[in-house]
mmCIF file of the N, C-alpha and C atoms, coordinates in Angstrom:
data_MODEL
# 
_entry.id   MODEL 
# 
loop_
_atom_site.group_PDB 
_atom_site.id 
_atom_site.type_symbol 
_atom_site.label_atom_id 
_atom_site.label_alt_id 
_atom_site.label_comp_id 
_atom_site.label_asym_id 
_atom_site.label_entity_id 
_atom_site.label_seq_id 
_atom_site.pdbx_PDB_ins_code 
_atom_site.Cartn_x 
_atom_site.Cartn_y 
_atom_site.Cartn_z 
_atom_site.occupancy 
_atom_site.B_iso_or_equiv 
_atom_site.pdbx_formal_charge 
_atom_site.auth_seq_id 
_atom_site.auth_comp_id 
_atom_site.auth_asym_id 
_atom_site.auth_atom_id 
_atom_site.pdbx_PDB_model_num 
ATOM 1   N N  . UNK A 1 1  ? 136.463 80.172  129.493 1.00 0.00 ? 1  UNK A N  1 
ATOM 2   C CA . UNK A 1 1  ? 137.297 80.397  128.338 1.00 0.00 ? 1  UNK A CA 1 
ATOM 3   C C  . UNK A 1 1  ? 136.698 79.723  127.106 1.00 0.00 ? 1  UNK A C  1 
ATOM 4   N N  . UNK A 1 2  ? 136.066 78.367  127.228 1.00 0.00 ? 2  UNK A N  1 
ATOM 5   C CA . UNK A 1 2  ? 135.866 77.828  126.161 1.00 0.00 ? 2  UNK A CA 1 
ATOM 6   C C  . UNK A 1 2  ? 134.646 78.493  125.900 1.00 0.00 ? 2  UNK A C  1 
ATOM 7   N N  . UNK A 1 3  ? 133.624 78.959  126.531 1.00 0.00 ? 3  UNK A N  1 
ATOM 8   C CA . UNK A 1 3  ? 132.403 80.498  126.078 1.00 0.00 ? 3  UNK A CA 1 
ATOM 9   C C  . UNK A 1 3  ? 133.033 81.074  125.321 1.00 0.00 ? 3  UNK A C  1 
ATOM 10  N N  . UNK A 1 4  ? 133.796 81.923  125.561 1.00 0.00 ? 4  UNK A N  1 
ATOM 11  C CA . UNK A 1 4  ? 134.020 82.953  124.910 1.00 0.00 ? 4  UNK A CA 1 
ATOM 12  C C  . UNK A 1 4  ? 134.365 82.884  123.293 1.00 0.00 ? 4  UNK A C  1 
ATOM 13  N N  . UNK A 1 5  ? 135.706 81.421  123.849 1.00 0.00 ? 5  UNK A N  1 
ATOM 14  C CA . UNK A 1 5  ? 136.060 81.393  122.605 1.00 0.00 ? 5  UNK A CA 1 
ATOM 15  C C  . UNK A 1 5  ? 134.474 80.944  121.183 1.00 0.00 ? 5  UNK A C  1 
ATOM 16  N N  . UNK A 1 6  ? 133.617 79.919  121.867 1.00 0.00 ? 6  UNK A N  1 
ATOM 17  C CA . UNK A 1 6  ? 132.655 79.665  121.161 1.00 0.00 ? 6  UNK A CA 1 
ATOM 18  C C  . UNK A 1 6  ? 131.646 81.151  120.459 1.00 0.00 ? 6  UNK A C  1 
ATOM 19  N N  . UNK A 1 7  ? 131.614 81.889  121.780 1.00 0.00 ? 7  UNK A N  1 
ATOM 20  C CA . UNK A 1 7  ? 131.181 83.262  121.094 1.00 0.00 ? 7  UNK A CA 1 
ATOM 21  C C  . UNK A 1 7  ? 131.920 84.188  120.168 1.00 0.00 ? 7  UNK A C  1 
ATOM 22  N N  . UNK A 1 8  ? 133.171 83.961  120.645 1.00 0.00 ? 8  UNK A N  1 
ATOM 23  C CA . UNK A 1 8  ? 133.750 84.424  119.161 1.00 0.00 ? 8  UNK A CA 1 
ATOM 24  C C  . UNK A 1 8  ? 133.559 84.139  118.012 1.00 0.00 ? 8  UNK A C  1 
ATOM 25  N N  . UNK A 1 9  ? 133.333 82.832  117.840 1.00 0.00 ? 9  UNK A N  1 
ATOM 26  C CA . UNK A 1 9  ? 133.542 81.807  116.467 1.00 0.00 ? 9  UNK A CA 1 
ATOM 27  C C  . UNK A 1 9  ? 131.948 82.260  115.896 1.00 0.00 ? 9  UNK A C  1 
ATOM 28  N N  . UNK A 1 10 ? 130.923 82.313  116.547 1.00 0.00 ? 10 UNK A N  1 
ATOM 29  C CA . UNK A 1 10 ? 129.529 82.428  116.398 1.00 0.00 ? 10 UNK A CA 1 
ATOM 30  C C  . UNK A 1 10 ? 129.800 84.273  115.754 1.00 0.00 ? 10 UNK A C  1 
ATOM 31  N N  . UNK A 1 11 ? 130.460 85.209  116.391 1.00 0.00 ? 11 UNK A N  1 
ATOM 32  C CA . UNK A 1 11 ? 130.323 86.763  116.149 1.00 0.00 ? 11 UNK A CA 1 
ATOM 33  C C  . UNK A 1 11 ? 130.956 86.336  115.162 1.00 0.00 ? 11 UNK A C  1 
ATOM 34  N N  . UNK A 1 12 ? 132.160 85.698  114.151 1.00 0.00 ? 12 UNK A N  1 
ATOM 35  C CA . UNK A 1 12 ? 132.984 85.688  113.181 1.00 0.00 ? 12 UNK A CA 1 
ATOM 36  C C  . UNK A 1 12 ? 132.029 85.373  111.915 1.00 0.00 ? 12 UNK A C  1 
ATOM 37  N N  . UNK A 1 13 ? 131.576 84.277  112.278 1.00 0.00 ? 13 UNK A N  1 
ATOM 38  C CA . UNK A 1 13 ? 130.757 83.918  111.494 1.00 0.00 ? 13 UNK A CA 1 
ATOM 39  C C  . UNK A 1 13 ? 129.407 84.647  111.293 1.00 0.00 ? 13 UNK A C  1 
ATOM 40  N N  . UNK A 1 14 ? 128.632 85.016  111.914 1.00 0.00 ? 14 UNK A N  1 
ATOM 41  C CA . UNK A 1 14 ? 127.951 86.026  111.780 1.00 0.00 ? 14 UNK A CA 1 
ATOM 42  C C  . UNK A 1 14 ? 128.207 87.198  110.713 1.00 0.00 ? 14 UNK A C  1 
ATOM 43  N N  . UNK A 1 15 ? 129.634 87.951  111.337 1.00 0.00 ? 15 UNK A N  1 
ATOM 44  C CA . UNK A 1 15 ? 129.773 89.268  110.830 1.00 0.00 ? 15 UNK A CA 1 
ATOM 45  C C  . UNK A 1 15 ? 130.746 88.911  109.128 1.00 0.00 ? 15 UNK A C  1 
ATOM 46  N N  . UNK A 1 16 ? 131.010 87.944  108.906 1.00 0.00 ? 16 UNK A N  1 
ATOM 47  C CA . UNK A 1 16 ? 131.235 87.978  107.694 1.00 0.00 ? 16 UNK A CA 1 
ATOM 48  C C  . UNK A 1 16 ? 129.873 86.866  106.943 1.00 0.00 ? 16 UNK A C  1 
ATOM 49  N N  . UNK A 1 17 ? 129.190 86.357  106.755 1.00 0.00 ? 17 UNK A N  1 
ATOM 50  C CA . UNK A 1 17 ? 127.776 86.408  106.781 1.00 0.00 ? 17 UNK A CA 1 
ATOM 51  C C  . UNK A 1 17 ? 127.367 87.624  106.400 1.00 0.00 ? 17 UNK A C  1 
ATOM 52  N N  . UNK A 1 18 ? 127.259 88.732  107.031 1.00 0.00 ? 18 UNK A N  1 
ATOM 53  C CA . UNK A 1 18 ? 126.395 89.808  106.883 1.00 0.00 ? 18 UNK A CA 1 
ATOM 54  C C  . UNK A 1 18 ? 127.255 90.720  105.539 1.00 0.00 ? 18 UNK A C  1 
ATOM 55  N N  . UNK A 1 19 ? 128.464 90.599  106.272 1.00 0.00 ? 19 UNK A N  1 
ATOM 56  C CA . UNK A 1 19 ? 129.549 91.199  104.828 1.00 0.00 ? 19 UNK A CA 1 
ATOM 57  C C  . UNK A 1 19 ? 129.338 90.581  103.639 1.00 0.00 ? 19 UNK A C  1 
ATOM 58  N N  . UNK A 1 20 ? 129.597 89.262  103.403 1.00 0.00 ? 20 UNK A N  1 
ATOM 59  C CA . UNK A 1 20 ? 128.666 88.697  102.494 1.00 0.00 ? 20 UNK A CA 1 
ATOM 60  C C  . UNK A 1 20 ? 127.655 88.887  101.261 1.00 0.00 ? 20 UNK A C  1 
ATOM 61  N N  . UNK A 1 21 ? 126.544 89.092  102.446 1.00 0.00 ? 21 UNK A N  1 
ATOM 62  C CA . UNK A 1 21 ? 125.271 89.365  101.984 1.00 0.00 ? 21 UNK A CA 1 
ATOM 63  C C  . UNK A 1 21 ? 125.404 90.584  101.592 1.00 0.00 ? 21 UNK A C  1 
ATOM 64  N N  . UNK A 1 22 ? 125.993 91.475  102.512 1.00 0.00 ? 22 UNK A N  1 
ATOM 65  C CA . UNK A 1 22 ? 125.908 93.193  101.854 1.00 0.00 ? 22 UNK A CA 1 
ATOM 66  C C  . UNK A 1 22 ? 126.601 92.908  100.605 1.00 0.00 ? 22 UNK A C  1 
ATOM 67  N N  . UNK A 1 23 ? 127.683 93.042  100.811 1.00 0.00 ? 23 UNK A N  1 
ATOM 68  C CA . UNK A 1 23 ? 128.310 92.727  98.778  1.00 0.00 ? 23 UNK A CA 1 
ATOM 69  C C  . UNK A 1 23 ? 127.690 92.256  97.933  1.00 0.00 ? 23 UNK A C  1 
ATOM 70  N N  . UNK A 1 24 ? 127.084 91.047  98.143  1.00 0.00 ? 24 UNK A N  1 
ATOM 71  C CA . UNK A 1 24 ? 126.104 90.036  97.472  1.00 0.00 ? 24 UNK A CA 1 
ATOM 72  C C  . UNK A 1 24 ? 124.903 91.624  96.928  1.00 0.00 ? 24 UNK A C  1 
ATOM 73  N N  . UNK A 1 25 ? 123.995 91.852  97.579  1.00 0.00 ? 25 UNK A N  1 
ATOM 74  C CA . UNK A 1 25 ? 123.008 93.327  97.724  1.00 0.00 ? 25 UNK A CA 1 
ATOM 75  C C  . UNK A 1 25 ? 123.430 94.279  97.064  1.00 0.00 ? 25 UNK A C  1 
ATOM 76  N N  . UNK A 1 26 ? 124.922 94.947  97.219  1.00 0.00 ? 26 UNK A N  1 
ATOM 77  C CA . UNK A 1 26 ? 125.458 96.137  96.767  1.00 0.00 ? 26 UNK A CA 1 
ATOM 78  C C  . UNK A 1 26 ? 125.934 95.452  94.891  1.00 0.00 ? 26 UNK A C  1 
ATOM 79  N N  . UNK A 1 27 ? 126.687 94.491  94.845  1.00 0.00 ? 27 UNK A N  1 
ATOM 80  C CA . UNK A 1 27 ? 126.972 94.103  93.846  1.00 0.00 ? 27 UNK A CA 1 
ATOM 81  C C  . UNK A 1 27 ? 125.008 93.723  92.601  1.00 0.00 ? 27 UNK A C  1 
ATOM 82  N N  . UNK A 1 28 ? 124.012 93.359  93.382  1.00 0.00 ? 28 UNK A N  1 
ATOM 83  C CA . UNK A 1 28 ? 122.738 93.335  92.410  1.00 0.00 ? 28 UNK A CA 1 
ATOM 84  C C  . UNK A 1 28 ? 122.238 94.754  92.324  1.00 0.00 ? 28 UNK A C  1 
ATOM 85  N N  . UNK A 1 29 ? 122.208 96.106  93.392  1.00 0.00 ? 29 UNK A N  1 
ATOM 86  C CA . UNK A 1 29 ? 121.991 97.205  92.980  1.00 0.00 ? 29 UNK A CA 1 
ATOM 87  C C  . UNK A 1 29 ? 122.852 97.987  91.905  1.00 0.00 ? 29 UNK A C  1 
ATOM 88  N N  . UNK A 1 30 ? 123.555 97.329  91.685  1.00 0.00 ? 30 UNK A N  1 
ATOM 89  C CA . UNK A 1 30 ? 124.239 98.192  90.486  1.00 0.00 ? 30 UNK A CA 1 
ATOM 90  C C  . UNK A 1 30 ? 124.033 97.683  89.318  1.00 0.00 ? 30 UNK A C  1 
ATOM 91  N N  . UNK A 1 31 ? 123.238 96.451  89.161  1.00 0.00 ? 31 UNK A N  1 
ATOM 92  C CA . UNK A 1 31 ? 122.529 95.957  87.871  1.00 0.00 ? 31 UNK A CA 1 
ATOM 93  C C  . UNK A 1 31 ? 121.254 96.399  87.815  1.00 0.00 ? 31 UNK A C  1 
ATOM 94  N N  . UNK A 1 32 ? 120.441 97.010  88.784  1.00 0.00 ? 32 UNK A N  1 
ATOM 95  C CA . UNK A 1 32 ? 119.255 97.522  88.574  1.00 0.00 ? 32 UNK A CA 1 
ATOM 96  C C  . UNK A 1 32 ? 119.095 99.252  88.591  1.00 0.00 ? 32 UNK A C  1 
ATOM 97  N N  . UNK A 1 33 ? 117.685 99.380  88.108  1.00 0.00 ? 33 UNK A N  1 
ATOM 98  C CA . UNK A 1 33 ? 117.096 100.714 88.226  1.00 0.00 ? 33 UNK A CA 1 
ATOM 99  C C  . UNK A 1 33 ? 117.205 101.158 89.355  1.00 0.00 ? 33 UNK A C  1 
ATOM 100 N N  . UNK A 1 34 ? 116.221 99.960  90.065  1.00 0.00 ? 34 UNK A N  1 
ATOM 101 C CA . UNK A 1 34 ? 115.332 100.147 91.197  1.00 0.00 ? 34 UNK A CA 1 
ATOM 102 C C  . UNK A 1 34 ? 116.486 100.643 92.630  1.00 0.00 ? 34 UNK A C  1 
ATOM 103 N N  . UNK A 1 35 ? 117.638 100.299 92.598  1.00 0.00 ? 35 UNK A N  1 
ATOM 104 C CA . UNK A 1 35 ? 118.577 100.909 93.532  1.00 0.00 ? 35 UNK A CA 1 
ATOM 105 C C  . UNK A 1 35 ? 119.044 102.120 94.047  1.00 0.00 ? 35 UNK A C  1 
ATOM 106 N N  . UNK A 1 36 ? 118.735 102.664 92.166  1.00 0.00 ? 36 UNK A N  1 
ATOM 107 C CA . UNK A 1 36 ? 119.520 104.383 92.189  1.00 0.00 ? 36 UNK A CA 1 
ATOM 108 C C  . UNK A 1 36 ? 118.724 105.407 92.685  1.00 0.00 ? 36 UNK A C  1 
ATOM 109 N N  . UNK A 1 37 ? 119.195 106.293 93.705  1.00 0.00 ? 37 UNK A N  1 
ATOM 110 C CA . UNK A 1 37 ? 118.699 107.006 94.589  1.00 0.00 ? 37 UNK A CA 1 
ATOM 111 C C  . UNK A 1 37 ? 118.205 107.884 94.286  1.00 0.00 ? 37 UNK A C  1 
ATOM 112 N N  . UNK A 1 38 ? 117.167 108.725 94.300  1.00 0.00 ? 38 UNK A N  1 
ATOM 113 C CA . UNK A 1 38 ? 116.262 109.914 94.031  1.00 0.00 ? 38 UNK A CA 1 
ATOM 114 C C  . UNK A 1 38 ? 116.679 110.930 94.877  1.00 0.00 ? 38 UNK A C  1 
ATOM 115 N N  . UNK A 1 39 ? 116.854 111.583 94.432  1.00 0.00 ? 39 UNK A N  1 
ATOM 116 C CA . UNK A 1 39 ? 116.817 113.618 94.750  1.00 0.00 ? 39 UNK A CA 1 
ATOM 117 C C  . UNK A 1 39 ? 115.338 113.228 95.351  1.00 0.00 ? 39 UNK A C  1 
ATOM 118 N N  . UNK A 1 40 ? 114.831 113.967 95.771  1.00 0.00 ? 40 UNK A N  1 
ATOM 119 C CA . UNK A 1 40 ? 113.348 114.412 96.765  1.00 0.00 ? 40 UNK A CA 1 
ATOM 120 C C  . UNK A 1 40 ? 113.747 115.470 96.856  1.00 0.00 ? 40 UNK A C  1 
ATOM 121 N N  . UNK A 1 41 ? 114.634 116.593 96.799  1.00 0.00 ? 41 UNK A N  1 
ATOM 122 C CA . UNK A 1 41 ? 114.578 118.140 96.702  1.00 0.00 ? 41 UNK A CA 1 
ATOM 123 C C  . UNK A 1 41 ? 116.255 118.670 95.919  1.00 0.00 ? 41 UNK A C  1 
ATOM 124 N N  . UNK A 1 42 ? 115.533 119.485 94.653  1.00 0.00 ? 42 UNK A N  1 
ATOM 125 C CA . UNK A 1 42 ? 116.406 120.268 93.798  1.00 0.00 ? 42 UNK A CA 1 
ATOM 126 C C  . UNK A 1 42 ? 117.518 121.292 94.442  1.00 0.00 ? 42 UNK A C  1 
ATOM 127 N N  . UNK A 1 43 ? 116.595 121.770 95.690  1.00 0.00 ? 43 UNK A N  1 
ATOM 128 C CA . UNK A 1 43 ? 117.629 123.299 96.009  1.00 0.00 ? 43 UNK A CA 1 
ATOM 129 C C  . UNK A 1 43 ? 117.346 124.188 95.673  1.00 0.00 ? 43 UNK A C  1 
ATOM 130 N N  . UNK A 1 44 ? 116.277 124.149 94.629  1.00 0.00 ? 44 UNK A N  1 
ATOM 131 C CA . UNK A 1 44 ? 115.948 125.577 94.082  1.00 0.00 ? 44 UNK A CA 1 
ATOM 132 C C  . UNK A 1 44 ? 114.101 125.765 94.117  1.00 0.00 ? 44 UNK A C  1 
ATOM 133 N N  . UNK A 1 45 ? 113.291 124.521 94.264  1.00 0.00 ? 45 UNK A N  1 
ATOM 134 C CA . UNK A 1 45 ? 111.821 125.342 93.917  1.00 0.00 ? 45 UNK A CA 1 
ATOM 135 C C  . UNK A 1 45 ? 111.043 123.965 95.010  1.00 0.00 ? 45 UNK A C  1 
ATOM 136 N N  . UNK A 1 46 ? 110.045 124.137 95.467  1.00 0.00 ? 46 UNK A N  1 
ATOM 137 C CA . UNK A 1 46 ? 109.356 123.030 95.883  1.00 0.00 ? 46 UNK A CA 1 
ATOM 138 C C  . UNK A 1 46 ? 108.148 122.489 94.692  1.00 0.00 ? 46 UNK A C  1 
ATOM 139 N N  . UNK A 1 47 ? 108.526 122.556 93.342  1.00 0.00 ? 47 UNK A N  1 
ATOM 140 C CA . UNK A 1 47 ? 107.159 122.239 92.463  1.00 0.00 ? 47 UNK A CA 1 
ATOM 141 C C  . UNK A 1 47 ? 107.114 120.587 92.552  1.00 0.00 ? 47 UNK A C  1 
ATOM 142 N N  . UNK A 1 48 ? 108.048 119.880 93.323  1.00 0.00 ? 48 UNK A N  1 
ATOM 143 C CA . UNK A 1 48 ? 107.569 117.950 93.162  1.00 0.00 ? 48 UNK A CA 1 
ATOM 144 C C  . UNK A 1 48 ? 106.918 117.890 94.592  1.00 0.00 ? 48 UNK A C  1 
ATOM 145 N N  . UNK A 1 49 ? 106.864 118.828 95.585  1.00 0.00 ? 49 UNK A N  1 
ATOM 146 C CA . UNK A 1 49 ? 106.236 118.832 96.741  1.00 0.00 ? 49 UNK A CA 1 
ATOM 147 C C  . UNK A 1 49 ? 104.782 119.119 96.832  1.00 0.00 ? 49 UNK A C  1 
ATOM 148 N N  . UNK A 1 50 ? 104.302 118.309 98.075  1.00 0.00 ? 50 UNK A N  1 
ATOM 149 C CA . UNK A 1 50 ? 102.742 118.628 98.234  1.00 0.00 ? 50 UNK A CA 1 
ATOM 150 C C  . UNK A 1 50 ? 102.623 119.556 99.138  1.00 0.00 ? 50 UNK A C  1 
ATOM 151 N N  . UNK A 1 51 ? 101.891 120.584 99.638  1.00 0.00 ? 51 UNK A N  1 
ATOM 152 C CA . UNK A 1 51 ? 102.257 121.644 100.874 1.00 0.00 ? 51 UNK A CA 1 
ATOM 153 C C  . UNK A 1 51 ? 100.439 121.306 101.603 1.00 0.00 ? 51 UNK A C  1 
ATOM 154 N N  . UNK A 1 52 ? 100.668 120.828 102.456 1.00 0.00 ? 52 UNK A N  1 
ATOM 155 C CA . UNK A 1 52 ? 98.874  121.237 103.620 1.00 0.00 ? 52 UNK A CA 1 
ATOM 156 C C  . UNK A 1 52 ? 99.515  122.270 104.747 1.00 0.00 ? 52 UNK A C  1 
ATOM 157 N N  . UNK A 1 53 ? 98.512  122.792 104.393 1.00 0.00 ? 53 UNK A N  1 
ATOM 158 C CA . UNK A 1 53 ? 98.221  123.671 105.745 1.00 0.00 ? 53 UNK A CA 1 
ATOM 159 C C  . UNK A 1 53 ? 96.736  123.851 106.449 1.00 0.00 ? 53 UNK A C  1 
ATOM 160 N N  . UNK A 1 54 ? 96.999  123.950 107.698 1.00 0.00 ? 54 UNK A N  1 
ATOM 161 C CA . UNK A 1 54 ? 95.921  124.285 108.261 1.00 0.00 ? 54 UNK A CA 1 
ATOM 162 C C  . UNK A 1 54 ? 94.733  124.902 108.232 1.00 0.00 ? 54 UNK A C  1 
ATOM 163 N N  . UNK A 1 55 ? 95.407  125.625 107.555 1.00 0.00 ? 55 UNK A N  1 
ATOM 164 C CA . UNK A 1 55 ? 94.223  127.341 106.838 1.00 0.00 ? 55 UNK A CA 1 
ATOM 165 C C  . UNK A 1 55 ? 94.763  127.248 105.781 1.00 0.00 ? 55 UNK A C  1 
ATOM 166 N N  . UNK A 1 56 ? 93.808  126.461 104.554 1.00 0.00 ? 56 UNK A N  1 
ATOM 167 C CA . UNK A 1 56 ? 93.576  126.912 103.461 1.00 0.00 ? 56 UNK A CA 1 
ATOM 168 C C  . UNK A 1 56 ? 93.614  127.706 102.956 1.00 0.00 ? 56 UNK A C  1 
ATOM 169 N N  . UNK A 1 57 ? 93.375  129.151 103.347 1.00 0.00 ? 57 UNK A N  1 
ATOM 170 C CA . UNK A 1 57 ? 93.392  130.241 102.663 1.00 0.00 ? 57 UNK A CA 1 
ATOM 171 C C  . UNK A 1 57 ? 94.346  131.459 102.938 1.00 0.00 ? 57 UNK A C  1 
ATOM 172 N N  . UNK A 1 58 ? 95.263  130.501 103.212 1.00 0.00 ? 58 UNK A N  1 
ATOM 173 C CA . UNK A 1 58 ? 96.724  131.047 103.437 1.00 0.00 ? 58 UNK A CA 1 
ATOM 174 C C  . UNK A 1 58 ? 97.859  130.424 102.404 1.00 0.00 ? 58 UNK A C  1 
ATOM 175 N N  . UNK A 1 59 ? 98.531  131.207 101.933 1.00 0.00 ? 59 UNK A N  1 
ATOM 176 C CA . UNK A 1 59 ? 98.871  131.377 100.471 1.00 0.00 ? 59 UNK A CA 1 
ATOM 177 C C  . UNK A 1 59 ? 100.088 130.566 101.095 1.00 0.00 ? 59 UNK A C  1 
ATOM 178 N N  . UNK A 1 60 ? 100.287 128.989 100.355 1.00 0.00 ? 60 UNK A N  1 
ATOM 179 C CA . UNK A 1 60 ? 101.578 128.286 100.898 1.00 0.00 ? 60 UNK A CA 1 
ATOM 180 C C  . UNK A 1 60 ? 102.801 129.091 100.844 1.00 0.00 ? 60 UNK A C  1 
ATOM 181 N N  . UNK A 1 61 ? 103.151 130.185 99.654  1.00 0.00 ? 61 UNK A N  1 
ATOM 182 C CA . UNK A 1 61 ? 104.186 130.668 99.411  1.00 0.00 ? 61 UNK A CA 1 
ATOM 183 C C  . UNK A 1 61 ? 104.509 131.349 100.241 1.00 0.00 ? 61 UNK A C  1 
ATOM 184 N N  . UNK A 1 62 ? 103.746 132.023 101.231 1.00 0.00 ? 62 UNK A N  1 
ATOM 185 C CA . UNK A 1 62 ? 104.195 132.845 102.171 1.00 0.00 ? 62 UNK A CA 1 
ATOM 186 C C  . UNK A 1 62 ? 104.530 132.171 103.386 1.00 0.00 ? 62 UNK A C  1 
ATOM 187 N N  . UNK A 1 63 ? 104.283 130.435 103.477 1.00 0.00 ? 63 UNK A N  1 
ATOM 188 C CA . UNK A 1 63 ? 104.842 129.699 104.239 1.00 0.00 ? 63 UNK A CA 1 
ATOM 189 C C  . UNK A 1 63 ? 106.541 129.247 104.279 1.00 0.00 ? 63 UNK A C  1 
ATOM 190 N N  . UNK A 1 64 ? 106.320 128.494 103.142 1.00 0.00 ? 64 UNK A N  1 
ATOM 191 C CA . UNK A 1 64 ? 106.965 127.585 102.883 1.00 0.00 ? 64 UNK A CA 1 
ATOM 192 C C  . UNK A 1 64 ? 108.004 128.640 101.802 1.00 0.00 ? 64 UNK A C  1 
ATOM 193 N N  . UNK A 1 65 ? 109.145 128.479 101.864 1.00 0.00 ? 65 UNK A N  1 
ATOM 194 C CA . UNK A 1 65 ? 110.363 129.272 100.978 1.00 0.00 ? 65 UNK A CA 1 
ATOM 195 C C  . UNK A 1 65 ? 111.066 128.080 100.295 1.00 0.00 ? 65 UNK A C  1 
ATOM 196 N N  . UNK A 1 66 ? 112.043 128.566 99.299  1.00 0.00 ? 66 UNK A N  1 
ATOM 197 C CA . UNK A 1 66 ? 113.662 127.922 99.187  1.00 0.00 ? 66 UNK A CA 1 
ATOM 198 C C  . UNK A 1 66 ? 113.985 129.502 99.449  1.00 0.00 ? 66 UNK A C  1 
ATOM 199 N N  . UNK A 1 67 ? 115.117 129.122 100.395 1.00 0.00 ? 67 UNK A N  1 
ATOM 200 C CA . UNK A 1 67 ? 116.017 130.292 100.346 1.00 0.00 ? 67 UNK A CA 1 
ATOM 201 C C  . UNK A 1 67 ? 117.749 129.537 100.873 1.00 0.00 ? 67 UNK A C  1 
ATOM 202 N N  . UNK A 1 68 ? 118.686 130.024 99.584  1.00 0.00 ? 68 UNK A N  1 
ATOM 203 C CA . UNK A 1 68 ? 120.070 129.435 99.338  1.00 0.00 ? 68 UNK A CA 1 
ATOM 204 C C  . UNK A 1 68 ? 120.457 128.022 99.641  1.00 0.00 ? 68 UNK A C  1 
ATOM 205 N N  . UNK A 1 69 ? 119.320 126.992 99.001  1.00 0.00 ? 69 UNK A N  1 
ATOM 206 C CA . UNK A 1 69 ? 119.283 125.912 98.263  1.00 0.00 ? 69 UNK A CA 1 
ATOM 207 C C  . UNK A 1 69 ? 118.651 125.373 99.781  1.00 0.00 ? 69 UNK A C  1 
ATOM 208 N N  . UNK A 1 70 ? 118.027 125.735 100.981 1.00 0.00 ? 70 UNK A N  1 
ATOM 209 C CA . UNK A 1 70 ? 117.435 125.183 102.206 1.00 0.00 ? 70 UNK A CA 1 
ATOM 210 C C  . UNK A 1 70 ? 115.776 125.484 102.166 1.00 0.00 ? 70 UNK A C  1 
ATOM 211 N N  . UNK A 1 71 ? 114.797 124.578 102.400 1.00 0.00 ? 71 UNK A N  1 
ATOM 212 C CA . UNK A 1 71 ? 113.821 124.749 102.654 1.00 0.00 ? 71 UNK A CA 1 
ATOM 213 C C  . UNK A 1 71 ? 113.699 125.576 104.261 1.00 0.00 ? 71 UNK A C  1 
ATOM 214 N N  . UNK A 1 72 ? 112.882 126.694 104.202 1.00 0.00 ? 72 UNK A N  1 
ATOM 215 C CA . UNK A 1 72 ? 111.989 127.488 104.986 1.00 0.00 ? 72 UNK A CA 1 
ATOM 216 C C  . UNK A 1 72 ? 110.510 127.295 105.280 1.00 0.00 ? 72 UNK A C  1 
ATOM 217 N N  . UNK A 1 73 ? 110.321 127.258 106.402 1.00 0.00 ? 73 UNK A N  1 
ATOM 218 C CA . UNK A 1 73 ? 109.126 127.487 106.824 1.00 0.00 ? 73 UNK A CA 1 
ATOM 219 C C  . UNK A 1 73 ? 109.020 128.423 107.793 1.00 0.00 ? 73 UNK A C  1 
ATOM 220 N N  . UNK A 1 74 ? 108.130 129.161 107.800 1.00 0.00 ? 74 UNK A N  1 
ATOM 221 C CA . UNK A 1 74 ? 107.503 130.069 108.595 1.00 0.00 ? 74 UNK A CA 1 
ATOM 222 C C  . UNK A 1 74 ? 106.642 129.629 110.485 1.00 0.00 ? 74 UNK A C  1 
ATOM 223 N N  . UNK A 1 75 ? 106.609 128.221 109.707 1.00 0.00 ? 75 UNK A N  1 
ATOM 224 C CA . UNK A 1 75 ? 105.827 127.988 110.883 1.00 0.00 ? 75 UNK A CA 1 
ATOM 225 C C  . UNK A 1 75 ? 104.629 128.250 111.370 1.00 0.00 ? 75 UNK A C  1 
ATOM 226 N N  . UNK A 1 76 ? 103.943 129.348 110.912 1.00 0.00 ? 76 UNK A N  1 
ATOM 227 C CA . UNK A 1 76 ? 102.263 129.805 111.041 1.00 0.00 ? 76 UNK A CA 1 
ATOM 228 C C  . UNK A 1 76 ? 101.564 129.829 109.458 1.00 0.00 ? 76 UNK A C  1 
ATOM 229 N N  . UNK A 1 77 ? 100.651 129.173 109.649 1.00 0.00 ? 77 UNK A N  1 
ATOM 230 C CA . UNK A 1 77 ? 100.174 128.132 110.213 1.00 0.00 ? 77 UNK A CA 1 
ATOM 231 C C  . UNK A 1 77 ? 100.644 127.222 109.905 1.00 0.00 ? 77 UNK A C  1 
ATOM 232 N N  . UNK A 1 78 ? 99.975  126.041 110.922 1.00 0.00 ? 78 UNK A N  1 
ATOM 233 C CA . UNK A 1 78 ? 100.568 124.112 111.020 1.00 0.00 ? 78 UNK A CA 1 
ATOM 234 C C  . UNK A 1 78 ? 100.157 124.022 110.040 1.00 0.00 ? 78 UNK A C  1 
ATOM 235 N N  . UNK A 1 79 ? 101.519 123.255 109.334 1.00 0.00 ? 79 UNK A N  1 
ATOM 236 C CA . UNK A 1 79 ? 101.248 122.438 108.140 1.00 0.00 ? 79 UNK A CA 1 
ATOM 237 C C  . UNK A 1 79 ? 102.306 121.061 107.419 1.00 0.00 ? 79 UNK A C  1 
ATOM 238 N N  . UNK A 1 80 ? 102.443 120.532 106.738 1.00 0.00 ? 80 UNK A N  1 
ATOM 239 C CA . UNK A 1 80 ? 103.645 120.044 106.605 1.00 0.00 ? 80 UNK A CA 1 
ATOM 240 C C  . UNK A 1 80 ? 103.424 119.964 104.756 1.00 0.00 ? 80 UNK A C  1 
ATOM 241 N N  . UNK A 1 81 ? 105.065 119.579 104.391 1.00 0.00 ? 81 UNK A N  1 
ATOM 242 C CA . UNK A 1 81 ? 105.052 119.123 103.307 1.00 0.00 ? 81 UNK A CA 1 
ATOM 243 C C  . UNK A 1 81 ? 105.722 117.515 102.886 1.00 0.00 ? 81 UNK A C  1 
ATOM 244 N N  . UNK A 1 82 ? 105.051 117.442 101.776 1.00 0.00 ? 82 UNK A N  1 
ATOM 245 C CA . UNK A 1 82 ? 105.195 115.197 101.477 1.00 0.00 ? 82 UNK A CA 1 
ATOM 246 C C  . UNK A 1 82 ? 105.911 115.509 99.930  1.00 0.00 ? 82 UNK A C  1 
ATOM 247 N N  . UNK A 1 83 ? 106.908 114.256 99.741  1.00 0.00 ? 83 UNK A N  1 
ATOM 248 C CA . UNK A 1 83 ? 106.839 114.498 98.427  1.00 0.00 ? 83 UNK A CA 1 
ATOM 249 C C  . UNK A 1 83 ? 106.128 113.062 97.853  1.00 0.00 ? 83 UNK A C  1 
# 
């Protein structure tokens, strides 16, 4: 009994600790730039994307789509895209 109770006191302290710190974190991201989250895709075009493919001389567009705000791929040929 007296375990447990000691492990309690240790998880209490811990988990408000961490609550804490998150507030502490969440309360300095809202004074900075560096917090606010980036889009990485519009919905409508891949022009901030990089496209490789396997075969070069295969026209990415006929890979890679937007179609109704979802990226498409075709899948032939291997390739991926980075932003």
């Amino acid at each position: 009994m007296k375990h447990l109770f000691l492990l309690l006191v240790v998880f209490a302290v811990a988990f408000w600790g961490s609550v804490a710190a998150y507030a502490e974190a969440e309360a300095a991201c809202d004074e900075t730039e560096e917090c606010k989250p980036i889009a990485l895709f519009n919905g409508e075009d891949l022009d901030d994307w990089h496209i490789y493919l396997a075969d070069p001389e295969v026209d990415p567009d006929d890979v890679w789509q937007v179609r109704d705000g979802a990226i498409w791929c075709k899948g032939e040929p291997f390739g991926f895209l980075r932003t």
